[in-house]
ZAZA-318131 format. One line per field, with one value per residue (C-alpha): x, y, z negated; residue number from 1; residue in three letters. Coordinates in Angstrom, 2 decimals. Example, Ala and Ser with C-alpha at 12.3 -4.5 7.8 and 13.67 -1.06 7.14 Angstrom:
<sites>
xx: 12.30|13.67
yy: -4.50|-1.06
zz: -7.80|-7.14
resi: 1|2
resn: ALA|SER
</sites>
This chain:
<sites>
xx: 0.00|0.96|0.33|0.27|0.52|-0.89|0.58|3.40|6.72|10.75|12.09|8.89|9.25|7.81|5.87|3.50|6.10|7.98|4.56|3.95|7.60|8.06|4.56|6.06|8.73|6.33|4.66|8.09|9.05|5.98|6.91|4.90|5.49|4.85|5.47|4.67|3.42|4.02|3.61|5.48|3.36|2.11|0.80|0.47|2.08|-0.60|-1.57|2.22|3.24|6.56|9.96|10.56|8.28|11.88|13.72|17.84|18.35|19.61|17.05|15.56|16.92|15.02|11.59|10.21|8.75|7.34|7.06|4.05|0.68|-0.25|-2.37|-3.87|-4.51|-7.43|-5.57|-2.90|-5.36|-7.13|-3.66|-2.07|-5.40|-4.87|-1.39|-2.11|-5.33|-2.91|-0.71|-3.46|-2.72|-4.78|-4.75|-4.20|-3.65|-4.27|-3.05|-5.81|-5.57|-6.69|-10.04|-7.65|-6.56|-10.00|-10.37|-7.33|-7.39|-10.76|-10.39|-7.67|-9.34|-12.09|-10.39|-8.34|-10.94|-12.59|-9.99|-12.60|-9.92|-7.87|-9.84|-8.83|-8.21|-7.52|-6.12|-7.37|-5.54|-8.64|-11.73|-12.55|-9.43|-8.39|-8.59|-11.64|-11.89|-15.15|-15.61|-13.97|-17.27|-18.22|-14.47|-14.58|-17.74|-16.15|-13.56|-15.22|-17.24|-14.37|-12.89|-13.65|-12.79|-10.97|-8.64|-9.04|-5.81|-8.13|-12.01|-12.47|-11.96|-13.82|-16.57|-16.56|-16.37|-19.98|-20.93|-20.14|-20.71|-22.14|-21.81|-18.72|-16.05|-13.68|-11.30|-9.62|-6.25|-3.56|-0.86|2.11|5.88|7.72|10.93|12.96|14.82|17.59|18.51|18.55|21.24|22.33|20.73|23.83|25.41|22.18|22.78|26.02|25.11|22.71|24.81|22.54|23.15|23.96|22.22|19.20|15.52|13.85|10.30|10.45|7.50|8.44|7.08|5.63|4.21|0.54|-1.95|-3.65|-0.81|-1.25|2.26|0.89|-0.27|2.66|4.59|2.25|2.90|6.10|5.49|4.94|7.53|7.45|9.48|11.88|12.11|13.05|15.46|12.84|13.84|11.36|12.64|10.85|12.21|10.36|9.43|6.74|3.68|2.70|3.78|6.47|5.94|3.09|5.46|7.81|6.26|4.66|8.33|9.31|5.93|6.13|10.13|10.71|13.16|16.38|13.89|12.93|15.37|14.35|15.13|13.25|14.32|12.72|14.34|16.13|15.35|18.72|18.90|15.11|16.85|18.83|16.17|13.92|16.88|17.85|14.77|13.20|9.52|7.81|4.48|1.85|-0.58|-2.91|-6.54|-7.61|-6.22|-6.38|-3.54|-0.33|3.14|4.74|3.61|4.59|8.03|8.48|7.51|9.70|12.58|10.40|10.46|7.04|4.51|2.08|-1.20|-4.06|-7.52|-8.70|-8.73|-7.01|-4.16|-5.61|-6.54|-2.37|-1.16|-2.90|-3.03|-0.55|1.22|3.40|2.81|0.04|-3.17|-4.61|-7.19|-5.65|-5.05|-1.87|-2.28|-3.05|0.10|2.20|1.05|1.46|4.74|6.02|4.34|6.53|9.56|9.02|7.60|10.62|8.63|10.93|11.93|8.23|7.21|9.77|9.65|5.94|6.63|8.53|5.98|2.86|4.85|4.24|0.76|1.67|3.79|3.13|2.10|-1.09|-1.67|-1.03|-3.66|-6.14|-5.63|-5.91|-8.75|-11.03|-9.86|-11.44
yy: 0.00|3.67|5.19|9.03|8.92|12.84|14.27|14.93|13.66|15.19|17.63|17.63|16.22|13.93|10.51|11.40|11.79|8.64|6.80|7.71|7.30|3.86|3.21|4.34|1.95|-1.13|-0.29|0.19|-3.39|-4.65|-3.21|-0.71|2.74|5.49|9.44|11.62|15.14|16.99|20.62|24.05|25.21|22.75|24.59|28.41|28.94|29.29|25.72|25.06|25.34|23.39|25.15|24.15|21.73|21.18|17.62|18.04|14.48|13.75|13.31|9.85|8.02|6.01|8.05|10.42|13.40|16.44|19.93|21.22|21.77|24.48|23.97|27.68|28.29|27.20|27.75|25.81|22.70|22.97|22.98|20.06|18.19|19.13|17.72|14.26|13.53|13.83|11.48|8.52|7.12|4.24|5.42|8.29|7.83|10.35|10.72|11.87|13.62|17.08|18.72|21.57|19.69|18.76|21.58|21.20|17.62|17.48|19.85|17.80|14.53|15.88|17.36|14.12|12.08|13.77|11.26|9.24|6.79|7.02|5.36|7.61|5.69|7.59|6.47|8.03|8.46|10.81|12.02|14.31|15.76|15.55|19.37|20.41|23.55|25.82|23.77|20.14|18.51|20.22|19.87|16.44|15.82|17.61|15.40|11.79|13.37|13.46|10.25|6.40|4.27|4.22|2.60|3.45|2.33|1.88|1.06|4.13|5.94|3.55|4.01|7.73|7.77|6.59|10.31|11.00|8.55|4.75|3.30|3.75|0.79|0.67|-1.35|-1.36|-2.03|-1.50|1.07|-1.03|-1.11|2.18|-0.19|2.21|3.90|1.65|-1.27|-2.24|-1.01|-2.67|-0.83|0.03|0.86|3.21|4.88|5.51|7.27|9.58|10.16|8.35|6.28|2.18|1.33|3.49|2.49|4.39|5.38|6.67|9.72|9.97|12.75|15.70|17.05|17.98|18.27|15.57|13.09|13.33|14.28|15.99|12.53|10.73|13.61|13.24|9.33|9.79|12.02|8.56|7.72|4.13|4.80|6.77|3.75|1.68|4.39|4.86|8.02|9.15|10.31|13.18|12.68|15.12|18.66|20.91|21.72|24.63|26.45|24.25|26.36|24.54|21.47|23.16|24.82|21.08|19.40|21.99|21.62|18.20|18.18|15.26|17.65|15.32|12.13|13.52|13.80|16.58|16.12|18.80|19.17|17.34|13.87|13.41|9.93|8.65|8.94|7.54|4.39|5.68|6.74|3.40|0.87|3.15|2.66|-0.08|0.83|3.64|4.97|7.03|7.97|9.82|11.37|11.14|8.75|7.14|5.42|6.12|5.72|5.71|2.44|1.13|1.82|0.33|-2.47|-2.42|-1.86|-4.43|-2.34|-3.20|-0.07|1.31|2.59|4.07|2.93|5.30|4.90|2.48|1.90|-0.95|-2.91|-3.42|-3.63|-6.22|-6.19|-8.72|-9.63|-6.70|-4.06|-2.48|-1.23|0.80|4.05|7.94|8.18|9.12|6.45|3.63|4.77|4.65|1.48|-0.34|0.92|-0.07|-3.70|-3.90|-3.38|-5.70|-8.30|-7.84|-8.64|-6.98|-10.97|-12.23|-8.93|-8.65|-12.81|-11.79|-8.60|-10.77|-13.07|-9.76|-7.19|-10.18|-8.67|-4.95|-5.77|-3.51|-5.82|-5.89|-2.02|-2.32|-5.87|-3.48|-1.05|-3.46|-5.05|-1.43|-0.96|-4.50
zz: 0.00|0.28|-2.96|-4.32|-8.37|-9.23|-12.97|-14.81|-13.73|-14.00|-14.45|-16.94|-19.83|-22.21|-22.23|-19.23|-17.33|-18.62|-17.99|-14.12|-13.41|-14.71|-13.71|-9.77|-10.50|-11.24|-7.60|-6.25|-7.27|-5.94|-2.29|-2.45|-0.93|-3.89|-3.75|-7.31|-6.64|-9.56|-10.76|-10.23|-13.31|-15.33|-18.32|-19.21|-22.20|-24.47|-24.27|-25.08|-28.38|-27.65|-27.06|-23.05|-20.92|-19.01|-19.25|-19.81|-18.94|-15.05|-12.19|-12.24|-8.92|-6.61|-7.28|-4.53|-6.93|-5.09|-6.86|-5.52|-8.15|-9.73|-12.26|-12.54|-8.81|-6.79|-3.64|-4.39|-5.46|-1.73|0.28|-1.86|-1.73|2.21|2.24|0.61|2.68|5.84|4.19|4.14|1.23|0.24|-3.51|-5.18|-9.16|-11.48|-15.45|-16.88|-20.91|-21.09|-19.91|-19.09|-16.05|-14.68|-12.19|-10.58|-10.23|-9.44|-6.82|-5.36|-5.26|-3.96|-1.10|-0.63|-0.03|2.77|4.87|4.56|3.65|-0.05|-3.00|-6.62|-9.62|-13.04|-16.04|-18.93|-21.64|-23.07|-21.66|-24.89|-26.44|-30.14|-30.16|-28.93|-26.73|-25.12|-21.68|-22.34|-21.46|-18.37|-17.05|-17.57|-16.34|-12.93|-13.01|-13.40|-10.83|-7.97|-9.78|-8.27|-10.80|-14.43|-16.44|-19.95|-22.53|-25.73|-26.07|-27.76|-24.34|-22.55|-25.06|-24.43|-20.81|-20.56|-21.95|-17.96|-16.17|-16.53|-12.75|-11.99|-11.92|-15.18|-16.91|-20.26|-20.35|-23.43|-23.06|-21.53|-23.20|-22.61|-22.11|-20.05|-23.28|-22.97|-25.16|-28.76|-30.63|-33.97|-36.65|-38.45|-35.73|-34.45|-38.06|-38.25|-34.44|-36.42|-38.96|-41.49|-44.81|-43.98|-47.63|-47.37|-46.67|-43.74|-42.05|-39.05|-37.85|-34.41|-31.26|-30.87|-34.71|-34.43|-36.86|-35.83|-36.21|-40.04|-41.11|-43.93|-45.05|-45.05|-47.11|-49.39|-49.33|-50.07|-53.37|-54.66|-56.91|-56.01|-52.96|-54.92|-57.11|-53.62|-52.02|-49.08|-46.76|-43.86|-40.64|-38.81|-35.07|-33.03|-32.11|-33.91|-31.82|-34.30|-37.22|-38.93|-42.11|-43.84|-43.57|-44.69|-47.64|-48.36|-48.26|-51.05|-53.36|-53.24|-54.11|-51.55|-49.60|-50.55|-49.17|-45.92|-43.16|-40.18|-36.43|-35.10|-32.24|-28.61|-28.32|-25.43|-23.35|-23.83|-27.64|-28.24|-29.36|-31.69|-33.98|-33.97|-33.92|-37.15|-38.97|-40.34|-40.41|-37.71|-39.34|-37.58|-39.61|-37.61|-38.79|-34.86|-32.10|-28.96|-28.43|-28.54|-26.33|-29.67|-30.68|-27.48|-27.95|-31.56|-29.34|-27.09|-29.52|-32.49|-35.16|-37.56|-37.64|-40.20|-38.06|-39.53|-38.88|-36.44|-32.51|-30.77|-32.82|-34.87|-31.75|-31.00|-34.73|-36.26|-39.82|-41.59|-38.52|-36.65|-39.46|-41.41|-41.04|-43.50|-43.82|-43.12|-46.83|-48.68|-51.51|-49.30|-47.05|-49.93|-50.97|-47.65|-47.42|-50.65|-50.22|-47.17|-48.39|-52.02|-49.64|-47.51|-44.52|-41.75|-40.44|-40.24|-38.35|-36.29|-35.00|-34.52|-32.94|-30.06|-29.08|-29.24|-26.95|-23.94|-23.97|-22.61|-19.31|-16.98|-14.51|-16.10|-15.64|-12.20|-12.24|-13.67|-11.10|-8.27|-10.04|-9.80|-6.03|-5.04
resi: 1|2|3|4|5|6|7|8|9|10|11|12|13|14|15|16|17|18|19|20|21|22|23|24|25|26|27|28|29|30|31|32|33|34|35|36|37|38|39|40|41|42|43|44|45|46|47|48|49|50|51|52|53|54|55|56|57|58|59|60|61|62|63|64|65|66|67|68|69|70|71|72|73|74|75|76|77|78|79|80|81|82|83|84|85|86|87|88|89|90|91|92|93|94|95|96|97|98|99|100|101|102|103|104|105|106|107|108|109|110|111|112|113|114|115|116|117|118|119|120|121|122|123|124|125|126|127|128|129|130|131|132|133|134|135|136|137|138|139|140|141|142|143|144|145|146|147|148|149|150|151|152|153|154|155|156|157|158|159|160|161|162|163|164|165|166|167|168|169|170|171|172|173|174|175|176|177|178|179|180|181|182|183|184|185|186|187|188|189|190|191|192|193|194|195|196|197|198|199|200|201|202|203|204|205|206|207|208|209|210|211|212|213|214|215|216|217|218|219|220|221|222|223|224|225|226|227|228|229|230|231|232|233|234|235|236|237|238|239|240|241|242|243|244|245|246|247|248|249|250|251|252|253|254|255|256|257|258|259|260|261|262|263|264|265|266|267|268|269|270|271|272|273|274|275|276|277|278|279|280|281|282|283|284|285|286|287|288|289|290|291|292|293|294|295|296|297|298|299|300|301|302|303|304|305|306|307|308|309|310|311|312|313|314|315|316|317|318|319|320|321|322|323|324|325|326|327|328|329|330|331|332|333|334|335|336|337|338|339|340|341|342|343|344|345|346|347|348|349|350|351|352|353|354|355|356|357|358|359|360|361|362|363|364|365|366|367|368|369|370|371|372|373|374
resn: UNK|UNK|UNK|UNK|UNK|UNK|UNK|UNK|UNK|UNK|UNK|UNK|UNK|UNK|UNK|UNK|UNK|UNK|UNK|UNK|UNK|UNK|UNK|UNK|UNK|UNK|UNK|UNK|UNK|UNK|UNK|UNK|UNK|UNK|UNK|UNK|UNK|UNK|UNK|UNK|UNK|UNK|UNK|UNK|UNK|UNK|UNK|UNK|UNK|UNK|UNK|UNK|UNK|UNK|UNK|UNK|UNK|UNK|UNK|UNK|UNK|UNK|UNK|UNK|UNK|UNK|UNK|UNK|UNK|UNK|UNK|UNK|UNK|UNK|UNK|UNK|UNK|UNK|UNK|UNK|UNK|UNK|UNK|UNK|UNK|UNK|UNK|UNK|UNK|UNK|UNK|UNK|UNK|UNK|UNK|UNK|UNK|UNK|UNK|UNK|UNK|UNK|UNK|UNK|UNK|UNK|UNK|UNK|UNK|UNK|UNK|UNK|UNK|UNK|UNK|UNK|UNK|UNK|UNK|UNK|UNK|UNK|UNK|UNK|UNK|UNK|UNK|UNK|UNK|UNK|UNK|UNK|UNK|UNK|UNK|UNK|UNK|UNK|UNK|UNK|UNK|UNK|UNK|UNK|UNK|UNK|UNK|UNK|UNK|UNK|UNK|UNK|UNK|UNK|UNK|UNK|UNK|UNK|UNK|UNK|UNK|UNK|UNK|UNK|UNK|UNK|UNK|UNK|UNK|UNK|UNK|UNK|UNK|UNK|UNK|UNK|UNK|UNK|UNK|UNK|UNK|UNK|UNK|UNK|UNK|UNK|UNK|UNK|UNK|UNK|UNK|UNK|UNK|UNK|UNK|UNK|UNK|UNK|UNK|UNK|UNK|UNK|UNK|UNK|UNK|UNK|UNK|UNK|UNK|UNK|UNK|UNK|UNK|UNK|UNK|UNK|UNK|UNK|UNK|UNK|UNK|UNK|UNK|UNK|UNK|UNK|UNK|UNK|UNK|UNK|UNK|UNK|UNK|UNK|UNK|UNK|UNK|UNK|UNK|UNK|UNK|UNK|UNK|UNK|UNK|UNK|UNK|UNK|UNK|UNK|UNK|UNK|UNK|UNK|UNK|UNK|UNK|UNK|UNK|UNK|UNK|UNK|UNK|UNK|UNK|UNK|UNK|UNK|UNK|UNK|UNK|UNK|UNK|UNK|UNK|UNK|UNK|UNK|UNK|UNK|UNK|UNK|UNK|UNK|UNK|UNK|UNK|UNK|UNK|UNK|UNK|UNK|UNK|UNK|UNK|UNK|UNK|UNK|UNK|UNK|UNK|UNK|UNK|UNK|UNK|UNK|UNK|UNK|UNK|UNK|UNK|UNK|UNK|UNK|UNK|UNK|UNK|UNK|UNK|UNK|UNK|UNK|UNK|UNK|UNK|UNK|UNK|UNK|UNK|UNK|UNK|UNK|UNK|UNK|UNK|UNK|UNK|UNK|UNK|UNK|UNK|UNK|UNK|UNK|UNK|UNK|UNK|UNK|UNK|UNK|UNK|UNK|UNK|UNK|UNK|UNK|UNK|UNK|UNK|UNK|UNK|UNK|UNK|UNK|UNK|UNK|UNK|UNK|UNK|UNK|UNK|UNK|UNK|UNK
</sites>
């Protein structure tokens, strides 16, 4: 086939990026033909809270990425939709998580298909965003409307899709592995890399820090003086998508600054594996969810999670086996991570962890995929 994938790709940063590159790649090896078109303005800046939307890691080879959307002009959305539909291709794919981006991919998709010829196919990583702005429904609702057929990465999406639309061909399908942050690195070794102590405990809070994500929660968690008791640090690996000073002022109420190690800063690809071969536990405690690429890299690199109950994320983490469920509550946080580390349950997780990630290739993506175009 001779695909299009539409959304975020280099030199843009980030995990929608990482997912329609290596999701490119998994067509590639297929013998496919695949081209990204990307943006020349992805977001304005007040719906960027983040320093730079720019990657500083190389060019990805072997990927055909066109700079050419602009995601705040309607002209611009008629010409590229112009320039794909001459192209022919027999899909067009579309990342689909913020109502923000409905007109312009909307517009485009409807414009494509007036060849009469490309099928589009979105995968939805929401349909109604965890920060809910004036419009979200009616852009969406454009959207599904130029869409032909879905691929949602947790039930809870899928479930809210059919506030749009109930005819239309769909498919759930889990979040593949991000497996393209290189290998697994010894976890002393990924330590001493960071600059971090060989004896001490350590929870990992990795990506992008938004209110949502329930940082807040696990600081709280670790006012607990049980973890004191079992020299547990937590790692903050990522970059603050609003005011860092509550956190801040939260860090020093709570007197856990000597506890909680910050890394600020965005993490660049090729150091990704530093910070979850270094720790021995990655927590996301979100109050809201989806799902989440983050999960699917403590996959990738086995590292046992603790997942609140909301979303998607309990469907991939079962309870017991790979990690912890347990409600978006400091207390219960706290107590699942202290049980883990008593129970020394790191082996048992991690054996399990081996034998679960065979369920999120990405071969099955692109089987879903095919599956909505027949």
């Amino acid at each position: 086939m001779k695909i299009i994938i539409l959304g975020t790709a280099y030199p843009y940063r980030g995990g929608l990026s990482a997912f329609n590159e290596r999701l490119a790649r998994e067509y590639q090896q297929m013998g496919h033909e695949v081209e990204i078109y990307t943006f020349t303005l992805q977001y304005p800046s007040f719906l960027f809270p983040g320093k730079t939307q720019y990657s500083t890691e190389p060019a990805p080879q072997g990927l055909t990425i066109h700079r050419r959307v602009n995601s705040c002009n309607p002209l611009n959305w008629l010409s590229v939709g112009r320039e794909i539909a001459k192209k022919r291709p027999d899909m067009m794919i579309t990342k689909f998580w913020l109502p923000f981006m409905a007109p312009c991919f909307g517009t485009i998709a409807r414009r494509v298909k007036r060849n009469h010829h490309t099928r589009c196919i979105s995968i939805l990583d929401n349909i109604i965003p965890h920060e809910h702005r004036i419009g979200d429904k009616m852009f969406a609702r454009y959207f599904v409307g130029a869409t032909d057929g879905f691929v949602a990465m947790s039930r809870s999406v899928l479930g809210d899709l059919g506030l749009f639309d109930q005819s239309k061909p769909r498919a759930f399908c889990p979040h593949p592995l991000y497996d393209h942050y290189g290998e697994r690195l010894d976890k002393q070794e990924a330590r001493r890399l960071l600059g971090l102590d060989a004896d001490t405990r350590y929870v990992l809070f990795f990506g992008f820090i938004r209110g949502y994500k329930g940082l807040d929660l696990l600081f709280d968690a670790f006012a607990d003086s049980r973890l004191q008791q079992q020299n547990v640090k937590l790692i903050v690996a990522g970059e603050f998508y609003g005011d860092p000073k509550p956190y801040m002022e939260q860090i020093e109420r709570l007197g856990i600054s000597d506890r909680v190690v910050l890394k600020t800063d965005f993490i660049p690809d090729s150091e990704v594996n530093r910070y979850f071969c270094a720790a021995d536990l990655v927590a996301q405690p979100y109050k809201t969810a989806t799902q989440s690429g983050v999960t699917q890299v403590a996959f990738h690199f086995e590292r046992p999670m603790l997942v609140t109950n909301v979303g998607g994320l309990p469907e991939i983490v079962p309870d017991g086996k790979i990690g912890y469920v347990v409600e978006p509550d400091a207390k219960q946080i706290a107590d699942a991570i202290v049980r883990y580390f008593a129970d020394e349950k790191e082996t048992l997780f991690v054996e399990n962890l081996k034998q679960e990630k065979q369920k999120y290739a990405w071969s099955n993506m692109t089987d879903a995929i095919n599956t909505l175009l027949q």
